[in-house]
C-alpha positions as CSV (number, residue, x, y, z in Angstrom):
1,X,-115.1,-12.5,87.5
2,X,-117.2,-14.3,84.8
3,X,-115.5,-16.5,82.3
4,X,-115.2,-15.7,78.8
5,X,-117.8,-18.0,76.6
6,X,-117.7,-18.5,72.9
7,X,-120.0,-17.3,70.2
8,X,-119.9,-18.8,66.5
9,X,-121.7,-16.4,64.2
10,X,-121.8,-15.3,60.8
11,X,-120.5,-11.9,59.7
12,X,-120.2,-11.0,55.9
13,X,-120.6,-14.0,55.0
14,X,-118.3,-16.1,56.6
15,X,-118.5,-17.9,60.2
16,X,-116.2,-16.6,63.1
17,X,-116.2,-17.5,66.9
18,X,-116.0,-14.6,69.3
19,X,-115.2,-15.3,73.3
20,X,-116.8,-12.6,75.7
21,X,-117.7,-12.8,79.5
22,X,-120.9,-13.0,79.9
23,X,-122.1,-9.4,80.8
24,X,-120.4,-8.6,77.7
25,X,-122.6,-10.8,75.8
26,X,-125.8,-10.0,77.5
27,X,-125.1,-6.2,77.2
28,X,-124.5,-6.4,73.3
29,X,-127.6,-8.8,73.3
30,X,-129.5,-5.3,75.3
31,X,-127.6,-3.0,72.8
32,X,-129.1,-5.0,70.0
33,X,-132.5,-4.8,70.8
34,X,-132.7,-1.1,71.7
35,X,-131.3,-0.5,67.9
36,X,-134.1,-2.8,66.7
37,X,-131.2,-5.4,65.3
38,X,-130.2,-8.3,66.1
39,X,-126.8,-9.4,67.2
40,X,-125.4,-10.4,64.6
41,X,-126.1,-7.7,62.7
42,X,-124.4,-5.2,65.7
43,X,-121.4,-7.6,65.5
44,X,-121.0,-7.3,61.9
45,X,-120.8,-3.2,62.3
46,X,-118.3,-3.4,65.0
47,X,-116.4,-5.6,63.0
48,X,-116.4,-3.3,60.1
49,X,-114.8,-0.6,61.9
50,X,-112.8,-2.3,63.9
51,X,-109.4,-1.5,61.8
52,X,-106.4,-4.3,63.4
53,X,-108.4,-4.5,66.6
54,X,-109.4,-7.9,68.1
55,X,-113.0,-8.1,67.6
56,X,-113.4,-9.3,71.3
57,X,-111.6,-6.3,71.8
58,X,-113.7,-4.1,69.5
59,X,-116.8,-5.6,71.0
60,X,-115.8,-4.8,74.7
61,X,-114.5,-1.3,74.1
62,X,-118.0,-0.8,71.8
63,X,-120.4,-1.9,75.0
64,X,-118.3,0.4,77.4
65,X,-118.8,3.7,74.7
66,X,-122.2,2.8,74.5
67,X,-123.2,3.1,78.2
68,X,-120.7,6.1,78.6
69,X,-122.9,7.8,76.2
70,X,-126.1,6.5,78.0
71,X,-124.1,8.0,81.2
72,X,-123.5,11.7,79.4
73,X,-119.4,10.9,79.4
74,X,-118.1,10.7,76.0
């Protein structure tokens, strides 16, 4: 299993750190470009909607819903 790797970004306004495994980050990097924005920018809306959630959280549970759409599941 791939170790969780840290991110420092910027969303709203203010700078945060988010730790992912690596297929997580490279799948939200792909999810980025097919939208035609960039990462931060995806982030930022997950973290929006997120409610109490941990953004990691949020951010893993957003790439899985993404390619269970691409997959005809949700």
């Amino acid at each position: 299993m791939s170790r969780e790797r840290k991110h420092s970004l910027a969303i709203a306004g203010h700078r945060t750190s988010v730790s992912l495994e690596e297929p997580f980050w490279a799948a939200l990097k792909e999810i980025a470009g097919q939208e035609r924005r960039t990462l931060a920018a995806l982030v930022a809306d997950v973290d929006s909607r997120r409610g109490e959630a941990n953004l990691s959280s949020a951010l893993r549970l957003h790439v899985l819903a993404h390619y269970q759409r691409l997959a005809g599941r949700s």
